[in-house]
C-alpha positions in Angstrom: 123.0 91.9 4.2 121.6 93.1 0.9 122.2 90.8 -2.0 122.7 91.4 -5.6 123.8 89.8 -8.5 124.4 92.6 -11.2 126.5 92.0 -13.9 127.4 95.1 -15.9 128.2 94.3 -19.3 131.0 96.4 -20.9 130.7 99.5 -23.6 133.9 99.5 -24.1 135.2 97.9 -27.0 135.3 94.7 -28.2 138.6 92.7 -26.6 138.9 94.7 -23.8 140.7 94.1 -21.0 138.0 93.7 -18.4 135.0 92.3 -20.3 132.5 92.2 -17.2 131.9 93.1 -13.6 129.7 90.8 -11.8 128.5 92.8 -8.1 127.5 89.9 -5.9 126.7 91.8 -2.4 126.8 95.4 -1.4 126.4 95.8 2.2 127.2 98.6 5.1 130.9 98.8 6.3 132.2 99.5 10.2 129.0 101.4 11.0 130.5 101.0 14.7 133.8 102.7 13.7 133.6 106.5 15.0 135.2 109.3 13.1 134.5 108.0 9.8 134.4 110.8 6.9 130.4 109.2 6.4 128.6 106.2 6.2 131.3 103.2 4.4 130.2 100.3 2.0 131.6 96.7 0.6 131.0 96.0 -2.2 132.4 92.2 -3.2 131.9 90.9 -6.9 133.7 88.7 -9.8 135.6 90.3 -12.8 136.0 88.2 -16.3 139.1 89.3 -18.2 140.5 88.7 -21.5 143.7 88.9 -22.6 145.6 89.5 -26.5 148.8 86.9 -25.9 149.8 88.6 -28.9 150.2 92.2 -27.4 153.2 93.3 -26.3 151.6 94.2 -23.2 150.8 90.5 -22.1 154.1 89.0 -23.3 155.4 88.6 -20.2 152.8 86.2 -19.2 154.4 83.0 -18.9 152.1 80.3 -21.2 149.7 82.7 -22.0 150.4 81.6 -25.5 149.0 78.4 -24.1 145.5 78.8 -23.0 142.9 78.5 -24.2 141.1 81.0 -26.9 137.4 82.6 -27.4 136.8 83.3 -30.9 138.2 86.5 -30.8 141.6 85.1 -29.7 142.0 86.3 -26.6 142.4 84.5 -23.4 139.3 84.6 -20.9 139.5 84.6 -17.1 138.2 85.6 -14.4 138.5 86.7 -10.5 137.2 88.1 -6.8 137.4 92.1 -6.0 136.5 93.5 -2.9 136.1 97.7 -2.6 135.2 99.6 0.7 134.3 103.0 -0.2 132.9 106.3 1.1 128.6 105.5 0.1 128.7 109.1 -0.4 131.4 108.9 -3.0 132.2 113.2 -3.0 133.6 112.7 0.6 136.0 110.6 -0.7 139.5 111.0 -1.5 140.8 111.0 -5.3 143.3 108.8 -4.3 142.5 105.3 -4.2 144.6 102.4 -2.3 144.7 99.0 -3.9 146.0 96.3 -1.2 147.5 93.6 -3.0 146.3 90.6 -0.8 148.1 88.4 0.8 147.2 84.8 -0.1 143.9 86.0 -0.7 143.9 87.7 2.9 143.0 91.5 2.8 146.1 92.8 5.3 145.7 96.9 5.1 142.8 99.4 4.1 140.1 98.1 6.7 141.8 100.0 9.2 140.3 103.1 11.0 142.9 105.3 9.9 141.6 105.0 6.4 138.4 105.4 7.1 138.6 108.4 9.0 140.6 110.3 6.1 138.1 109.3 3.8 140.4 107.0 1.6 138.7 103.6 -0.6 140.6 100.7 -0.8 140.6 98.0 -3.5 141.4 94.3 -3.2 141.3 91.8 -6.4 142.1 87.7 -7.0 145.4 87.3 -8.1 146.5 83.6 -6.7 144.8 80.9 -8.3 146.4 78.4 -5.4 144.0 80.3 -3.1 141.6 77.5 -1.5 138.2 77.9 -2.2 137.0 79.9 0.6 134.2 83.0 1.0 136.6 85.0 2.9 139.2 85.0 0.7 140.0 86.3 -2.8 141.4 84.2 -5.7 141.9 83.8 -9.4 140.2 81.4 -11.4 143.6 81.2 -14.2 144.0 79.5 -17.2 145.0 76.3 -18.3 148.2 75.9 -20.0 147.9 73.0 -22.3 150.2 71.3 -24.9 150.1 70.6 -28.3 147.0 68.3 -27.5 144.7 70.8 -26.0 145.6 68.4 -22.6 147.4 70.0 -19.4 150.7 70.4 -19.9 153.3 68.4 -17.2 156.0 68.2 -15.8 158.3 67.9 -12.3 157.5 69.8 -9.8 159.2 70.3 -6.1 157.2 70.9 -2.4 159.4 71.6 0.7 157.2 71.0 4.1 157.9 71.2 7.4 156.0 70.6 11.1 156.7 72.3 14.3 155.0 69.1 15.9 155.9 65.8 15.4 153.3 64.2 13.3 152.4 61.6 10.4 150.7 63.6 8.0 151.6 67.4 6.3 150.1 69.3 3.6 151.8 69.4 0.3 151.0 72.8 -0.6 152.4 75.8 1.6 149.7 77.2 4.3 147.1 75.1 3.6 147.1 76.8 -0.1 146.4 74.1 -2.8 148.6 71.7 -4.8 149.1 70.8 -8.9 147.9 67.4 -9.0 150.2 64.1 -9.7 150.1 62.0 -12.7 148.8 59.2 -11.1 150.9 56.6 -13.2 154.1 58.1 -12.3 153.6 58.4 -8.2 155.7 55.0 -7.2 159.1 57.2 -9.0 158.2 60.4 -6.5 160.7 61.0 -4.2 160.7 62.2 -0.5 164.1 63.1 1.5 164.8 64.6 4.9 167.5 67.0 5.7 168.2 68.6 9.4 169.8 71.9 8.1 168.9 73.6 4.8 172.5 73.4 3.4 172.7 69.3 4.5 172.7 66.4 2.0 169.1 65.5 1.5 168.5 61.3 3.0 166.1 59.7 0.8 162.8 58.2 2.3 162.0 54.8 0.7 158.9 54.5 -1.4 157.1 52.4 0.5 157.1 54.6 4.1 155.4 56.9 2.5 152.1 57.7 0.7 150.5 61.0 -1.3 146.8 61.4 -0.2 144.9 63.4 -2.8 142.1 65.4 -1.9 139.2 66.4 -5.0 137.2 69.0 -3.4 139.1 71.6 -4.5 139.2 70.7 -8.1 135.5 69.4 -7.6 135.3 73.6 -7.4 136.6 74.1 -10.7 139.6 75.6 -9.5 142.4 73.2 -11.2 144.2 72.5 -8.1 144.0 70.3 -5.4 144.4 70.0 -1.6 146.9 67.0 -0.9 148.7 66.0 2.2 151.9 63.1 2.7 151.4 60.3 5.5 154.9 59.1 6.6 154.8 55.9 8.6 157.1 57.0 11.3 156.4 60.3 11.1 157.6 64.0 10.3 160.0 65.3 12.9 159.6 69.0 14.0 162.0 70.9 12.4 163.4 68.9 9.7 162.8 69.9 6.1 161.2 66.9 3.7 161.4 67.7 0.0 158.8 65.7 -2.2 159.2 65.6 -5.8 156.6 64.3 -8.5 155.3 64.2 -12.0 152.6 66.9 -12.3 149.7 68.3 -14.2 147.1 71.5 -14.5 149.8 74.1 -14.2 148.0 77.0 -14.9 148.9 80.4 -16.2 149.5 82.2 -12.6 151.0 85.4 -14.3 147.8 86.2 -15.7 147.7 87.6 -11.7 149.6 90.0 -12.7 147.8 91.2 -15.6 144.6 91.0 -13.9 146.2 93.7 -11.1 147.1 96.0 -13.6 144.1 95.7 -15.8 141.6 95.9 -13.1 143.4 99.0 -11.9 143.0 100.7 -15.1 139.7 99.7 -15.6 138.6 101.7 -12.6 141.2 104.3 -13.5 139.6 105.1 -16.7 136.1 103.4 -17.3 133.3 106.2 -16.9 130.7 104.0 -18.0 128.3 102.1 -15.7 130.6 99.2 -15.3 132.7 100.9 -13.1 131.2 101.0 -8.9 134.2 103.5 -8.4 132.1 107.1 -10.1 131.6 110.3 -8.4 128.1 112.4 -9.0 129.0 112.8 -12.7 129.7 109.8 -13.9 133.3 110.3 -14.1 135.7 107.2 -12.5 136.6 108.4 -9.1 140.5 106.8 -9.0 142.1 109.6 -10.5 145.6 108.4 -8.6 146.2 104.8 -7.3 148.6 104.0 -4.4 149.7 100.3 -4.6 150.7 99.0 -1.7 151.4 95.1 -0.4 152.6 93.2 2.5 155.6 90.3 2.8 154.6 88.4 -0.4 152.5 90.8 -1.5 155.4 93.6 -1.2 157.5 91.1 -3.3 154.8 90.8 -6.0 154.8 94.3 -6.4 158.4 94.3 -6.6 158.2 91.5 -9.7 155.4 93.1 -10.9 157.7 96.5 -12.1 159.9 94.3 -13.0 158.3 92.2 -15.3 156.8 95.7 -17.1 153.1 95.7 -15.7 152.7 99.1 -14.4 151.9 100.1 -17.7 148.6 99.2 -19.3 147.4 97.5 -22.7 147.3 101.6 -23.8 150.9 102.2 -22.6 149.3 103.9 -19.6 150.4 104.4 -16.0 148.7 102.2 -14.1 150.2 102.6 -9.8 151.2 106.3 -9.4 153.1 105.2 -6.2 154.0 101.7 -5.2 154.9 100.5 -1.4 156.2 97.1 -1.3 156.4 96.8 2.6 157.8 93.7 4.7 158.9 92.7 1.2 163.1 92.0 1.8 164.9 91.6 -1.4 163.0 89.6 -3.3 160.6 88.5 -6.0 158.5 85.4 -5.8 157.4 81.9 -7.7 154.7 84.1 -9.2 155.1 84.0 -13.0 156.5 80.7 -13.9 155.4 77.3 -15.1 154.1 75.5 -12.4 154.7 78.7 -10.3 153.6 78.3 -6.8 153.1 81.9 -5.4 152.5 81.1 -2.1 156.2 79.8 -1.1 159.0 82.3 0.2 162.2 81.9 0.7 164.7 81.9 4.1 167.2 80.4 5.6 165.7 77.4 6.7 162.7 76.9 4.6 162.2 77.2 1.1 165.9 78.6 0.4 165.9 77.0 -3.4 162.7 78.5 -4.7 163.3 81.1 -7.1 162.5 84.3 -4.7 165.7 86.1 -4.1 166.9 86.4 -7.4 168.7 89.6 -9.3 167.7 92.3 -9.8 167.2 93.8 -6.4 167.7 97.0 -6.8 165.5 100.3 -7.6 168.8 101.5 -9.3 170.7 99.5 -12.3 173.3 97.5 -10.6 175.3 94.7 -12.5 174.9 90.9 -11.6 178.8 89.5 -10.7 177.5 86.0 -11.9 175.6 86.4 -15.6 177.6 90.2 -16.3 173.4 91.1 -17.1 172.3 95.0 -16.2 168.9 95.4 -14.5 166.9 97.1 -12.0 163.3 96.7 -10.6 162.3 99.8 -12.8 164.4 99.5 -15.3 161.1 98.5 -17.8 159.1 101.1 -16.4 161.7 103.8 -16.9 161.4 102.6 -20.1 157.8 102.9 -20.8 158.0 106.3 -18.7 155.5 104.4 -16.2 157.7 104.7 -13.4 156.0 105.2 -10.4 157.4 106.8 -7.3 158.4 104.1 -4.7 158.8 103.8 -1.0 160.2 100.2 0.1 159.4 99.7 3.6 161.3 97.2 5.7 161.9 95.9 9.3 165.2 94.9 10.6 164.0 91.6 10.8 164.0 91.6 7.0 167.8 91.7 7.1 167.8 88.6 8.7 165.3 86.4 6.5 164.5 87.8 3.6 168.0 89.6 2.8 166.8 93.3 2.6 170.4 94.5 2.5 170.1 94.0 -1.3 167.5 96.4 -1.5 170.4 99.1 -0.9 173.7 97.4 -1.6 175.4 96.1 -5.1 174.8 92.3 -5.0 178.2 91.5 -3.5 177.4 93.9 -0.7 180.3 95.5 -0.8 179.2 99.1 -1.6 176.3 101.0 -1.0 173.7 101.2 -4.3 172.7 104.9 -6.0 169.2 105.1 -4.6 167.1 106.9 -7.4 165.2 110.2 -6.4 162.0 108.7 -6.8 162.7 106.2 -4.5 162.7 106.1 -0.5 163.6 103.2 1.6 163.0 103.3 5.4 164.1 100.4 7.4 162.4 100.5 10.9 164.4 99.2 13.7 164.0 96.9 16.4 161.1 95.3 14.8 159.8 91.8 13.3 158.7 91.0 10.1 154.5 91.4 12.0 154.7 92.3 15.4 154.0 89.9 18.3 150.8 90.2 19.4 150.6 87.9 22.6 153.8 85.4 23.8 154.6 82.2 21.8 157.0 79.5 22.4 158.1 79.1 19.3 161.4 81.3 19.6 164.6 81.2 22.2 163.5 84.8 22.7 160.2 86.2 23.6 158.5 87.7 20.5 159.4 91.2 19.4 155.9 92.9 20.1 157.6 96.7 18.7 154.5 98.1 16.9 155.2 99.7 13.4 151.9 100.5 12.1 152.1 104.3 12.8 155.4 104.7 10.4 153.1 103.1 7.5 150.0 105.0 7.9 152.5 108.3 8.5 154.3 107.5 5.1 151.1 106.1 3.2 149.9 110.5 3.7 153.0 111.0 2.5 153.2 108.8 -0.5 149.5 110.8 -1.3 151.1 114.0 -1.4 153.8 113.0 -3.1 151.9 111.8 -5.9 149.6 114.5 -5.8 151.3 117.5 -5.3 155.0 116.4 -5.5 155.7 117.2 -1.8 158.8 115.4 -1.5 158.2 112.9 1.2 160.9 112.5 4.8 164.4 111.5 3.7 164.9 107.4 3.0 166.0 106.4 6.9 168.3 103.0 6.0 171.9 101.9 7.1 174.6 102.2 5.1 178.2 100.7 4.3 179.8 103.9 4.0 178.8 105.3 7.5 179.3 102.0 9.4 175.8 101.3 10.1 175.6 98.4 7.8 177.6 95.5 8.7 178.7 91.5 8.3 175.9 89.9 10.1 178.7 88.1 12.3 178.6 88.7 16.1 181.7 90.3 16.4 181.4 92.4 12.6 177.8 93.4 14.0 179.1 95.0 17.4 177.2 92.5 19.6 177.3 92.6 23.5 176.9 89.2 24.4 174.3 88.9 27.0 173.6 86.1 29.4 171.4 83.3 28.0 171.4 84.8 24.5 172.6 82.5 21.3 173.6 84.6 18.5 172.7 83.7 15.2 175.0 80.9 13.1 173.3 81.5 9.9 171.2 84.2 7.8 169.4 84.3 4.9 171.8 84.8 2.2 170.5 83.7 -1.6 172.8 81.3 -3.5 173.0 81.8 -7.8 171.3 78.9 -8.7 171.0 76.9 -11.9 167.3 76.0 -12.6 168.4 74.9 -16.0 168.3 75.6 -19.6 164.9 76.9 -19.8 164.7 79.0 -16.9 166.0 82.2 -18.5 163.6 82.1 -21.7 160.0 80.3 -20.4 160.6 80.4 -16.8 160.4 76.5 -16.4 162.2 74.5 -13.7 164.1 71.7 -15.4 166.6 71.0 -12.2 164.9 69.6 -9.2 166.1 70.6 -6.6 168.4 73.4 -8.4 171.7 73.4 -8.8 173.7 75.4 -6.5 176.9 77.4 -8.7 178.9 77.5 -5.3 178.2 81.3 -5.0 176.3 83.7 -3.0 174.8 87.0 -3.1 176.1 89.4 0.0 174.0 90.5 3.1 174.4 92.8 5.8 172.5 93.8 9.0 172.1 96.7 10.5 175.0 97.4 13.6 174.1 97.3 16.9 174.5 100.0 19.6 175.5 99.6 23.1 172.8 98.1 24.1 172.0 95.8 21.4 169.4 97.7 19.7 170.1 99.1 16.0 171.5 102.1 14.3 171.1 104.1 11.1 167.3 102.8 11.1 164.2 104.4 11.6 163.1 104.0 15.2 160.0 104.2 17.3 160.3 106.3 20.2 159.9 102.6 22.3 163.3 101.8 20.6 164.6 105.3 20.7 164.1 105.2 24.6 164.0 101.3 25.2 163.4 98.8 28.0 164.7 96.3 26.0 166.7 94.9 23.1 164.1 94.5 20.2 166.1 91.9 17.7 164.8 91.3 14.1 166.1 87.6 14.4 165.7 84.6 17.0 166.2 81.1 17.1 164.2 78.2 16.9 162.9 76.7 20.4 164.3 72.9 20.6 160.6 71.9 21.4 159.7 72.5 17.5 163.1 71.3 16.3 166.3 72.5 14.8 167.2 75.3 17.3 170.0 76.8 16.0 168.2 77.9 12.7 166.5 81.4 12.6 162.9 81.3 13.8 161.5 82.5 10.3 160.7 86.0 10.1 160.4 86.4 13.8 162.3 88.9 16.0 163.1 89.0 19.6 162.7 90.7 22.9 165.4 91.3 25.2 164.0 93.1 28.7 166.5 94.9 30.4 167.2 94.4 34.2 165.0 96.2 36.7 167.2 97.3 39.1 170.9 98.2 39.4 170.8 94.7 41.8 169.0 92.5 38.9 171.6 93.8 36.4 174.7 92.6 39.0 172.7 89.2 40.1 172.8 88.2 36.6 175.9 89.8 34.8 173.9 91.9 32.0 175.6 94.8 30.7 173.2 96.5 29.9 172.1 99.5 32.5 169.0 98.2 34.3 165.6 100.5 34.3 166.4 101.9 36.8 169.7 103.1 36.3 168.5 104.8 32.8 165.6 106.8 34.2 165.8 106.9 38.0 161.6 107.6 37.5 158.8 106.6 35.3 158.2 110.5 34.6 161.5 110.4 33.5 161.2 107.6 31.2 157.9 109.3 29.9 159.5 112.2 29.6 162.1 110.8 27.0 159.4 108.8 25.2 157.4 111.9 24.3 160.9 114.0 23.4 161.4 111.0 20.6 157.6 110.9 19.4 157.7 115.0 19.0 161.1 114.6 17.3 159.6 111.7 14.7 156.6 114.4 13.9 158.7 117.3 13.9 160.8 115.2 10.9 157.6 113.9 9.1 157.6 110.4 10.0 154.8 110.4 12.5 151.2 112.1 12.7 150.3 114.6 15.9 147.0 111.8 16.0 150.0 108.8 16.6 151.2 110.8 20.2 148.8 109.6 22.3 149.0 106.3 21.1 152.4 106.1 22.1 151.8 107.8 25.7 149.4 105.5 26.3 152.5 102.4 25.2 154.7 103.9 27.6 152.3 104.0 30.4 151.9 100.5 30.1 155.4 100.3 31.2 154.7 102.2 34.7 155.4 98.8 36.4 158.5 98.5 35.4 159.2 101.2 38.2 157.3 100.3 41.0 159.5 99.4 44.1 
């Protein structure tokens, strides 16, 4: 590996937005990847930033105000970024990708797919509760500090839960780090146990328990710290534990968002050295950027137009197309004192954060509780920095992360005006990440339904549709006025009840919630845990057809032709506790019987195998029909057909006598 350290200092003006660009390593990239458009290179570095709380672009920052100042008043920062790149920068495309990580996890752009069409892709910090870790990317945020130039404190609220039975869990979600405790005050933290998320919460006495603090993370400078809970008889699988303590060292986690955007428009429109992303003359190669983001990256995009941050310091556009994908309804804990981005929200686990909360919608829609007007672009529209959008979902999102309010009013009673420069596709008979091996964590086998080809089919389109203003394949979603969105119940849904299948009892459904009087204004959590208002935003699924599998979606020709029911929801296995809660995020797989005998011997409904294709050729045959038909309509690529031949073969077994 080559090594550098080069830090390019800035000829832009004083108080811009990214001050310096520190290139740590550039080194090849999948040299044994074939088809590439040329030779590839990484390219990892740091960037410092610095940010005006007094412009009207970095209001939104929740404590910014609070940090602390260089003598120019503005708030310095700094973070990872990551680029993979064409080395031969002419062969690559003007379009640039920027894959907002995952909890400093780099999900999309290393693929072959973008390497053989030439694309870059971008990645930058953005989470400061990243662990300190090579691998990963993080955000070294700012303080926010009272009146006293000390950390500012308050409560703050950790839900954990094992799928083994043991002694000792980690505070902090996934291993992520933890806002330390005020020392003095940990005898009056609290820790309760509740079987079901909706359950009256048992208190744990004070003296079962103990919070283990670990400094090597803020020995790192970060801020944060890794901590872990011993219980002396022990966390049971399953059941949710809520801690609750006196905290310091929250730090000013929406500075994240302004360190997307401004690193975005600093390779957008900085043709000075500074910039690695030039072509031949000098000139910044990004001359459109696609954002894209997975699961809680999706719903930081998603917050992110909401909050204004598409456009830049200079009022400019900064994403020209935005997929949130994976993403459900929501938002996230990403821009809030004492936020805690890493933490989602479903129906068993982390229900109270504030995630799912209103607006929803692409399109104004009016919440029933507050009377307030709002959409996701509603700011943008404003600023005339909308982007154009394509919000990808699976059917499992329906389940757990309440998708439906993505296309419904938030009763979910009607169907929402989807704007023209937004598509939604919904692809069916998937889970939130598909399976890729068995696990016994679910009722149901894992749903192992691959999407991938959908996103790399609509990711072209999003190009040319930013490009060229090719209008991209009709949004593919159900809907409440053609009967394919439905009440989640079994019998509202159209279920087929099938031998040794449980049915879900319970969805993901957000409640309106009361975080208290200084939510609204400076996004601070006064009411731990909050207050429930007795109230609930309405979801729907997508109906079922005869054989279980969904309608009004966007399906893969496995679905379209199926051995199976693929479900977007399952049930926890009793071996990890609480089994009739949905397995979070996870979808199911349902095989069909073999033979017209298997079907009788057990009492399935459902046609057998056999009785659907009479021959594997057959079967083939009708896979092939649905992959041509999904080109044919623009939501798959002639290079994705041999792909899914090759998926269908794998089923030739299925047919041997």
């Amino acid at each position: 590996m080559l090594l550098v350290l080069c830090i390019l200092m800035p000829s832009a003006p004083a108080g811009a937005e990214v001050i310096q660009v520190a290139i740590t390593s550039r080194e090849p990239f999948a040299d044994d990847v074939p088809d590439k458009v040329g030779r590839y290179e990484r390219i990892r570095g740091r960037v410092v930033y610095a940010l005006d709380p007094e412009h009207e672009a970095n209001r939104a920052v929740v404590d910014l105000s609070l940090a602390a100042q260089n003598g120019e008043g503005r708030v310095e920062f700094y973070g990872d970024f990551e680029i993979i790149a064409p080395l031969d920068r002419s062969l690559a495309q003007p379009t640039v990708l920027y894959d907002v990580n995952n909890r400093g996890r780099k999900l999309w752009g290393t693929q072959p797919f973008f390497l053989r069409h030439g694309y870059v892709s971008v990645w930058s910090g953005w989470i400061a509760q990243v662990r300190p870790d090579a691998s990963l990317l993080r955000l070294e945020a700012p303080a926010a500090l009272d009146e006293d130039y000390l950390p500012v404190t308050g409560t703050v609220r950790a839900e954990m839960i094992s799928d083994v039975a043991t002694d000792r869990l980690a505070v902090s979600d996934r291993r992520q780090l933890a806002f330390e405790p005020i020392v003095a005050s940990l005898p009056r933290a609290s820790l309760t146990r509740r079987l079901r998320e909706r359950d009256a919460p048992e208190p744990i006495p004070r003296d079962q328990w103990e919070f283990i603090l670990t400094r090597a993370a803020r020995d790192e400078g970060s801020g944060l710290i890794e901590a872990d809970i011993r219980l002396a008889e022990g966390f049971e699988p399953g059941v949710i534990y809520e801690l609750t303590y006196e905290a310091f060292g929250s730090v000013v986690q929406g500075a994240g968002f302004a360190a997307i955007r401004d690193f975005v428009s600093f390779l957008r429109h900085d043709d000075s050295s500074m910039n690695p992303l030039r072509d031949a003359r000098g000139r910044p190669l990004a001359q459109r950027v696609i954002g894209e983001g997975r699961s809680q990256s999706g719903r930081a995009l998603r917050m992110f137009l909401h909050e204004g941050f598409n456009a830049d310091e200079q009022g400019r556009i900064v994403f020209d197309g935005v997929m949130p994908v994976i993403a459900g309804g929501g938002q996230g804990f990403f821009n809030h004192r004492f936020a805690s981005p890493t933490r989602t929200a479903t129906e068993h686990s982390g229900h109270l954060y504030p995630v799912d909360v209103f607006p929803f919608t692409y399109g104004d829609e009016t919440d029933p509780f507050t009377g307030r007007t709002d959409s996701l672009l509603r700011r943008a529209r404003a600023s005339g920095t909308a982007p154009k959008v394509m919000h990808l979902d699976t059917s499992s999102e329906y389940w757990h992360r309440s998708a439906s309010l993505v296309v419904t009013d938030p009763t979910g009673r009607r169907d929402s005006e989807i704007p023209d420069d937004v598509r939604v596709y919904v692809f069916g008979g998937s889970q939130h990440s598909p399976a890729r091996g068995p696990s016994d964590r679910g009722q149901l086998p894992p749903n192992p339904n691959v999407y991938q080809p959908f996103l790399e089919t609509l990711f072209l389109a999003m190009d040319r549709w930013v490009t060229d203003g090719a209008p991209p394949p009709p949004s593919m979603h159900p809907r409440i006025g053609d009967g394919t969105l439905v009440g989640w119940q079994e019998k509202e849904a159209g279920w087929t009840p099938l031998p040794g299948v449980r049915y879900p009892t319970a969805i993901q459904q957000p409640d309106h919630l009361d975080y208290g009087e200084e939510f609204a204004a400076k996004r601070r959590i006064d009411n731990h845990p909050p207050v429930r208002s007795g109230r609930r935003y309405g979801v729907r699924v997508p109906a079922f057809d005869e054989d279980d599998n969904e309608i009004g979606v966007l399906r893969m020709p496995a679905v379209v032709a199926p051995v199976a029911t693929y479900t977007g929801w399952n049930l926890r296995n009793p071996a990890i506790g609480a089994p009739d809660a949905p397995l979070g995020l996870a979808g199911g797989y349902i095989a069909f019987p073999r033979t017209k005998a298997d079907r009788e011997a057990s009492g399935d409904p459902r046609p057998s195998v056999g009785e659907r294709y009479g021959s594997f050729e057959e079967y083939r045959a009708q896979i092939m029909r649905a992959a041509e038909a999904l080109v044919a309509e623009g939501y798959l690529l002639d290079e994705h057909l041999a792909d899914v031949e090759g998926r269908a073969e794998a089923n030739r077994w299925l047919f041997d006598k």
